[in-house]
C-alpha positions as CSV (number, residue, x, y, z in Angstrom):
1,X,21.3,-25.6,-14.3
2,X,19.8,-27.4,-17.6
3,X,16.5,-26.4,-18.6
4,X,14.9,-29.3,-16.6
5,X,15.9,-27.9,-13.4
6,X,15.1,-24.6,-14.9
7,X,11.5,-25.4,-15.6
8,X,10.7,-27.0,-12.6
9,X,12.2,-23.8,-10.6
10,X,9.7,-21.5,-12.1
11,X,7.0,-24.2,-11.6
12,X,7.9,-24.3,-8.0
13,X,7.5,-20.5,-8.0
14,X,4.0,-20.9,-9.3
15,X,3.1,-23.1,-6.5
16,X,4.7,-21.5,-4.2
17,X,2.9,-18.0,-5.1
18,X,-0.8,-19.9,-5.6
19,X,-0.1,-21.4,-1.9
20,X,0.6,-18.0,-0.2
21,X,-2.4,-16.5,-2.2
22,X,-4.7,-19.0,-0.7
23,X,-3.3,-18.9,2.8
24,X,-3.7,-15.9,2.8
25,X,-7.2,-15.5,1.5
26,X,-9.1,-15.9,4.5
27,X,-6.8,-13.6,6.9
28,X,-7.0,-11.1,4.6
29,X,-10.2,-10.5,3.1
30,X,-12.0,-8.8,5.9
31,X,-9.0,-6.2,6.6
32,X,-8.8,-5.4,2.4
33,X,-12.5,-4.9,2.8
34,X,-12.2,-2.8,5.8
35,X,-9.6,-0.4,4.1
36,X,-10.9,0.1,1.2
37,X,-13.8,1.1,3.0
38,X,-11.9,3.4,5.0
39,X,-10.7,4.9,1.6
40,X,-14.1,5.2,0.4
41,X,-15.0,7.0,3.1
42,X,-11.7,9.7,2.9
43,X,-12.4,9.8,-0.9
44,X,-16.3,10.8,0.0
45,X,-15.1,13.6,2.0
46,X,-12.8,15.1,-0.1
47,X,-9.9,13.6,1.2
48,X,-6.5,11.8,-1.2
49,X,-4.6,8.6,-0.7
50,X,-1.2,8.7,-0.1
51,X,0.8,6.2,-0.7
52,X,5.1,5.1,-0.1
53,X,7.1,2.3,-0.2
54,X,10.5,1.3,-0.9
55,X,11.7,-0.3,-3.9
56,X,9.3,-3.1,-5.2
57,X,6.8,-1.5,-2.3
58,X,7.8,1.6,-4.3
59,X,6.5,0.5,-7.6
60,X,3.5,-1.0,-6.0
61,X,2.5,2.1,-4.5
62,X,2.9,4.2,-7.9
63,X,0.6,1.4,-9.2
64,X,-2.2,1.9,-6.8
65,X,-2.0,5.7,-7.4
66,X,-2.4,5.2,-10.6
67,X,-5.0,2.9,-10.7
68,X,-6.7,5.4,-9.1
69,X,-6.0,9.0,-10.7
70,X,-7.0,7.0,-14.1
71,X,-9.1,4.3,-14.0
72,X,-9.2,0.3,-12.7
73,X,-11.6,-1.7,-14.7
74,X,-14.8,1.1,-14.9
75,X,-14.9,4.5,-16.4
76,X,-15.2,6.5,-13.5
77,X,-14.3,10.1,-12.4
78,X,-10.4,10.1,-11.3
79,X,-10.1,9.8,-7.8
80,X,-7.1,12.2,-5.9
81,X,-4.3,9.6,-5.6
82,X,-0.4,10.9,-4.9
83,X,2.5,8.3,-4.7
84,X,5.2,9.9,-2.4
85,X,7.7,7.9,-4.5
86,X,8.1,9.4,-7.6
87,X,9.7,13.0,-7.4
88,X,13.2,12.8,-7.8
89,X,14.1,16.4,-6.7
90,X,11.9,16.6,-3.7
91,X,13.1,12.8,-2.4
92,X,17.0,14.2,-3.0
93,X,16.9,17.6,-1.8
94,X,14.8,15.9,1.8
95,X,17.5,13.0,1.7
96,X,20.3,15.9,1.7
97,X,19.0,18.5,3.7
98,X,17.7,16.1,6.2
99,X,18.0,12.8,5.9
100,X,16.8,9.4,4.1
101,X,14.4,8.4,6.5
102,X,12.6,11.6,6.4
103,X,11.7,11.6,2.6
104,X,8.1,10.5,3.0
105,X,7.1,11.9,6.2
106,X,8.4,15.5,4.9
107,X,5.7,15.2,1.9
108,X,2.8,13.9,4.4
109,X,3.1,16.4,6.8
110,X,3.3,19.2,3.6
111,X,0.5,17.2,1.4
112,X,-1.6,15.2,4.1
113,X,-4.5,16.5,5.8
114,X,-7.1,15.9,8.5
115,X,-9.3,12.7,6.8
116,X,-6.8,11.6,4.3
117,X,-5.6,7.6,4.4
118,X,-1.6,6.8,4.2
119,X,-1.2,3.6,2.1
120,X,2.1,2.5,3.6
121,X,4.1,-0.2,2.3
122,X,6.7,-2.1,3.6
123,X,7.2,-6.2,2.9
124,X,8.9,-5.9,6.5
125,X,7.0,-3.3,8.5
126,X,10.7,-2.1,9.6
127,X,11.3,0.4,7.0
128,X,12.1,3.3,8.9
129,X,11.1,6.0,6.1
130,X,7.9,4.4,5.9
131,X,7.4,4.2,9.7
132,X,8.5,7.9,10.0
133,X,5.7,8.7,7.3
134,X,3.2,6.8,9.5
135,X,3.7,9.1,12.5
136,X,3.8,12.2,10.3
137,X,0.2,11.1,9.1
138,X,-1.3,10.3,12.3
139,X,0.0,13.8,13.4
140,X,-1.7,15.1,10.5
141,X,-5.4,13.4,11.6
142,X,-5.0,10.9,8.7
143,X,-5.9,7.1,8.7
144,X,-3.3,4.7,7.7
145,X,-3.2,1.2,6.2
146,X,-0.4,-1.0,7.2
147,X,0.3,-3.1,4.0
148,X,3.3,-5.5,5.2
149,X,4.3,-9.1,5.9
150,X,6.0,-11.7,8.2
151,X,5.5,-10.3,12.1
152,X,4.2,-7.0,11.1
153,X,7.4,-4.9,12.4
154,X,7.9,-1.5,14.3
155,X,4.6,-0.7,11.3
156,X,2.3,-2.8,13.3
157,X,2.9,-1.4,16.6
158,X,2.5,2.0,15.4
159,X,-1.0,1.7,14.2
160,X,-4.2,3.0,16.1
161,X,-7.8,1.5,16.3
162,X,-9.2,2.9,13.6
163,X,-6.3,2.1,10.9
164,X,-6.1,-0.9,8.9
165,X,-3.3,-3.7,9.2
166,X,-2.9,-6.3,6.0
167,X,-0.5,-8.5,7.0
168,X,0.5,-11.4,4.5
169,X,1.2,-14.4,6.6
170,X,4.3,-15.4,4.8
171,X,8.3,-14.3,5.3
172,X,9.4,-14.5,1.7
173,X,9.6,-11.0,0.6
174,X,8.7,-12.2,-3.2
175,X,5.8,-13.9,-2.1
176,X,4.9,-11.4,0.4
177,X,5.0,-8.6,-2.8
178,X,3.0,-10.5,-5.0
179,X,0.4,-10.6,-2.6
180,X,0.3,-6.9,-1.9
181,X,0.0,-6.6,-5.6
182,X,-3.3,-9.0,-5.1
183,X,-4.6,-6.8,-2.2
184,X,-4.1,-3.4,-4.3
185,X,-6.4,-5.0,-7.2
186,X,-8.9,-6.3,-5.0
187,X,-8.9,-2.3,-3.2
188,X,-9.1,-1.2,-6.9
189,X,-12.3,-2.9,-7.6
190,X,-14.0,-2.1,-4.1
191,X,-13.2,1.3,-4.8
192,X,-14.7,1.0,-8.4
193,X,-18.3,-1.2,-7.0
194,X,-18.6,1.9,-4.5
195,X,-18.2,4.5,-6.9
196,X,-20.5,2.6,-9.4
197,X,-23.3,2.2,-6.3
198,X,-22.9,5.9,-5.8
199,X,-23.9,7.0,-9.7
200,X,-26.6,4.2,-10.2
């Protein structure tokens, strides 16, 4: 591939991302609204965000817990944020002793707690771990948020009335992940207008 070909690959990624962005801006805007209202309200009560996710839904989910814990774009207080991704020893010794699929529901049903919100992320709404961390925090009294892509998966059929579904309308995983990235920005600065409304 010469650098022609080269250049006009990544500018077909650009397009390709900016398209999905602004399909998905109208299906999408009224669910982000809804959960991060639905984390306002947990994080009003006392309550944490939990979040999981497998590899790039992994990262993204360390993200949003640390856009929280520390700070988005205000000074604010820290708000009680735990990725479930991020403890080597605890995902290992629940992978051996159990198995794989049980690493995030193990820490929901130890960490989660009536009012607390699951952020759960999975590009495919199939990931099994993720879907077993799901029923853990619905067993635990928590509200979830679905943040997947393409038909929604076994995710989407697990959710109840009062959880939150974000489905990116696209089948591309990349452009499916750089939209969740969008979402999780766009929950960070909800959160931070609702804390700013609460100290003015």
């Amino acid at each position: 591939m010469d650098s022609d070909e080269q250049i006009a690959r990544v500018k077909q990624g650009f397009a390709d991302s900016i398209q999905t962005k602004q399909q998905s801006q109208e299906v999408l805007a009224g669910v982000t609204a809804a959960a991060a209202t639905l984390i306002a309200r947990s994080l009003d009560r006392g309550g944490k965000i939990l979040s999981c996710g497998n590899g790039g839904s992994a990262g993204d989910a360390q993200h949003f817990s640390s856009e929280l814990l520390n700070r988005y774009e205000m000074e604010r207080r820290g708000l009680p944020a735990v990725a479930l991704t991020t403890d080597s020893s605890t995902l290992t010794s629940i992978a051996n002793d159990y198995d794989f699929s049980r690493i995030f529901a193990r820490q929901v049903e130890a960490l989660g707690n009536n009012g607390d919100v699951l952020l759960a992320i999975s590009t495919s709404g199939h990931s099994e771990n993720v879907c077993q961390a799901v029923t853990a925090a619905h067993s635990r009294g928590m509200g979830v948020i679905a943040l997947s892509g393409r038909n929604g998966g076994t995710m989407a059929s697990q959710l109840h009335d009062s959880d939150v579904e974000i489905r990116v309308p696209a089948q591309t995983t990349a452009r499916i992940q750089e939209v969740h990235l969008l979402v999780i920005h766009c929950l960070c600065d909800l959160i931070d207008q609702h804390i700013a409304s609460q100290e003015n």
